[in-house]
N, C-alpha and C positions, 0 to 999 in steps of 0.2 A: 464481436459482431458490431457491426456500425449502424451507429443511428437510424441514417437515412435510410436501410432497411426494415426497418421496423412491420412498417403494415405488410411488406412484402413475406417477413417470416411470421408475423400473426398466422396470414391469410393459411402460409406454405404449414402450420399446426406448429411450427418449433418454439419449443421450451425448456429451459434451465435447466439440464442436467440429463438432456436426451442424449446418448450416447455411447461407446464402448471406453472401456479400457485404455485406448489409445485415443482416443480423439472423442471430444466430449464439450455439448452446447452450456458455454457459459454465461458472461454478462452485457446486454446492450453498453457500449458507452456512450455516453455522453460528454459536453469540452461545456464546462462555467465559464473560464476564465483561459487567458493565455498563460507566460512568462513572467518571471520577475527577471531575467537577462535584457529580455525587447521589454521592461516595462508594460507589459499587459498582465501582466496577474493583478486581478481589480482586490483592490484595495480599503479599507477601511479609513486608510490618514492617508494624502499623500505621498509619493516617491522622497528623496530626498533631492533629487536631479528630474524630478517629473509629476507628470497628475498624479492620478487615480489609479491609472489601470482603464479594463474596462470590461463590461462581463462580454462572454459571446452570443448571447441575444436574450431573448424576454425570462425572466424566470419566472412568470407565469405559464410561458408556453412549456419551458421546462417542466413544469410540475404537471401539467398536461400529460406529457409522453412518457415520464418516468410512472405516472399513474396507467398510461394505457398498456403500459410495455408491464407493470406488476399484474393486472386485473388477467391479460395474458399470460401470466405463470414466466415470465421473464423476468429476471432479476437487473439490477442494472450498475454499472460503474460510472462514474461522475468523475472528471478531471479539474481542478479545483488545488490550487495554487493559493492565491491569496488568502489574506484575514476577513476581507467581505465576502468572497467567492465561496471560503468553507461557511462561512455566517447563514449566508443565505442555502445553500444547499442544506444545513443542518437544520435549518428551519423548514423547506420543503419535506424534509424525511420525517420528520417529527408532526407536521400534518396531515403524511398520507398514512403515518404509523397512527395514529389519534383515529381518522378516516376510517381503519381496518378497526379497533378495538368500538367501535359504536356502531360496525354493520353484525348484525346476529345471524344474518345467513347470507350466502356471496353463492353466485351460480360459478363463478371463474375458480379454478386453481390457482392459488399463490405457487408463486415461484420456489424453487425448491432450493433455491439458496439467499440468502440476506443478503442486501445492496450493501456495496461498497464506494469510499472516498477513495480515488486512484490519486496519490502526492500529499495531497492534506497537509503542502509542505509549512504552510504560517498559518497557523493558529492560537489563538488568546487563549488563555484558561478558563476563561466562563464557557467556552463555547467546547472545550475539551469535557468539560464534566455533560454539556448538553449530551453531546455525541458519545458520549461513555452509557447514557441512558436507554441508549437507541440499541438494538440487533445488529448492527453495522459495524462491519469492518476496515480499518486504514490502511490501504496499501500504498508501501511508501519505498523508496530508494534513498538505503545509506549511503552509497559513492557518491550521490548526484550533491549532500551535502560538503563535499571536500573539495568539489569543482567551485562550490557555488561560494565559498566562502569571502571571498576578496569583492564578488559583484554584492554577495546580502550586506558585508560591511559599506560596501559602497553608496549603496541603492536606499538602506531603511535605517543605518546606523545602529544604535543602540535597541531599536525594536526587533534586531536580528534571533532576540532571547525567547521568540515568540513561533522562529521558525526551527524546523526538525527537532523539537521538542517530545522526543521518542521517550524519555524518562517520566515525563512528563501525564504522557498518552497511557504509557503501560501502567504506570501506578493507579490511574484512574480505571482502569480494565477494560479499555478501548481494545479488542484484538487488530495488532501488527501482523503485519503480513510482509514479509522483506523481502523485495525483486530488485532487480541492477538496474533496468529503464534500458535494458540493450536495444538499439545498437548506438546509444547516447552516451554509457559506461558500458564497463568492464562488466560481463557477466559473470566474472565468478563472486561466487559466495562468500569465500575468504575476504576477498577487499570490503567486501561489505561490511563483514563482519569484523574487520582492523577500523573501519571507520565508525562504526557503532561504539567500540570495548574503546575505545582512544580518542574521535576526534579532533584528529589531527592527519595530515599529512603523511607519506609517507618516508621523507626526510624530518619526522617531528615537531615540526613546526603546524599551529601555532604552539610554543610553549605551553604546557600545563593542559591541553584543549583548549577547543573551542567552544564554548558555554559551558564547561565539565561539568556543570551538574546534571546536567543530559546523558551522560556518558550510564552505559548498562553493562550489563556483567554476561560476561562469554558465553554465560549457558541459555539468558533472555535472547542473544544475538541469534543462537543457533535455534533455541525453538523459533525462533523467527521465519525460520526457512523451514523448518521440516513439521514438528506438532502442531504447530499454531493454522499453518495452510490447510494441514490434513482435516484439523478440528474443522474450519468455516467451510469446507467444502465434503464433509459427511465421510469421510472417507478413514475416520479414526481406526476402522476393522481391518484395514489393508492396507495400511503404510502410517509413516510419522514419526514412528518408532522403531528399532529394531527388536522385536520379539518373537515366539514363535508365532506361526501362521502368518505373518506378512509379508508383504511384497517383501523380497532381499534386496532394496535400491538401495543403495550406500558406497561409499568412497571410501580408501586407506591414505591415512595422508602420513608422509617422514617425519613430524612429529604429532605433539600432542597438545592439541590449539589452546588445551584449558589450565594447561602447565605454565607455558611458554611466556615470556614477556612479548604484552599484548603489541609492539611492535612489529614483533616477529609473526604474526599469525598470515600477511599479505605473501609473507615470502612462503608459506609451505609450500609445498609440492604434493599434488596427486600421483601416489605410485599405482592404484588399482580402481576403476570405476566396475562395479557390479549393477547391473539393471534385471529386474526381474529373476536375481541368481543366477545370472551369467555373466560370467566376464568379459566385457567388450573392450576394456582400457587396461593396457600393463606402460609401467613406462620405460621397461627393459626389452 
């Protein structure tokens, strides 16, 4: 749902999680910051080839609308790129979370789901354990790190150890959320999950990874995508998992992604998509 909507869906009653089965009211977004490619992902130090960055407009007003869009039972996504961009967003969250714990009675419904960081791609460690404090969750794209590698080495140097720090985030109990940023990358999950378990390339390179001690393990990757989304958006009872009583959503892939040398994981192949227990996808 786009911002500049907002009073329009207050007015219309819509709220976080009105909805069916197939189609279901999520989160306002909101944009802090641009790019670190076009140098607009506002920044904490400068570019190494440029300024600052620069945010996309008051973060006062910001903390205005993500209040008015919560008090409404609307939960909200925030795009937030830079190390100042998530600084300051994590400091908004944390005053309107403070805001909620000192009102003893609220005529409004909270939203039925927790605000999210949408990239949350550079971030410091002080500001990681902030945001590990908070009910919020990081939605972030693994491929979009394997594009970006040659512009972050370019653009911020040695401070690149500060971006997609996903080892980093999980260890602190930040909930990941792992999406592809389609139609910018590849949607599948696989690639995602080769750039997660590896960072690297998909010819190897850079040797060894890329910040390796960022690098997570097969099974962090894949609850990335399946338990972890299920968990933030309440939906633990019907899917996440394959067990009895849940949705039967799941994939057959030609091998076995947690056996395999993590190179290999981009190249499987989907032989069967199953959605709601039917088979929609064979690839014979």
């Amino acid at each position: 749902m786009g911002a500049r909507c907002l009073e329009e869906a207050i007015a219309l009653g819509l709220r976080t999680g009105l909805g069916d089965e197939r189609l279901r009211i999520g989160h306002v977004k909101y944009f802090a910051d641009g790019g670190m490619g076009a140098r607009t992902a506002w920044m904490l130090e400068p570019y190494l080839d440029a300024e600052y960055g620069m945010p996309l407009g008051s973060m006062m007003e910001l903390r205005q609308k993500i209040a008015a869009a919560e008090n409404a039972g609307l939960a909200v996504m925030v795009h937030a790129i830079g190390d100042r961009a998530n600084r300051e967003i994590i400091t908004i969250l944390e005053e309107l979370a403070d805001s909620r714990n000192k009102v003893t009675q609220r005529s409004s419904v909270p939203p039925a789901l927790p605000h999210r960081i949408e990239h949350t791609q550079m971030i410091r460690s002080e500001d990681i354990k902030r945001l590990a404090k908070l009910k919020v969750a990081a939605c972030v794209q693994p491929h979009n790190m394997i594009l970006d590698i040659n512009m972050i080495d370019e653009s911020v140097g040695e401070r690149g150890r500060w971006t997609y720090a996903y080892k980093e985030m999980l260890d602190a109990g930040i909930p990941l959320l792992f999406s592809s940023d389609a139609p910018v990358c590849d949607p599948s999950p696989l690639v995602g999950i080769h750039a997660l378990v590896t960072r690297q390339r998909r010819d190897g390179t850079p040797e060894g990874g890329w910040y390796p001690e960022q690098r997570i393990r097969v099974e962090d990757a894949v609850r990335g995508y399946t338990t972890a989304p299920a968990a933030f958006y309440g939906q633990t009872r019907k899917m996440g998992t394959l067990t009895p009583g849940k949705r039967a959503d799941m994939i057959v892939l030609d091998r076995d992604i947690f056996e395999v040398n993590p190179m290999e994981i981009a190249d499987a192949r989907v032989e069967m998509t199953i959605f709601d227990g039917r088979i929609v996808y064979r690839s014979d």
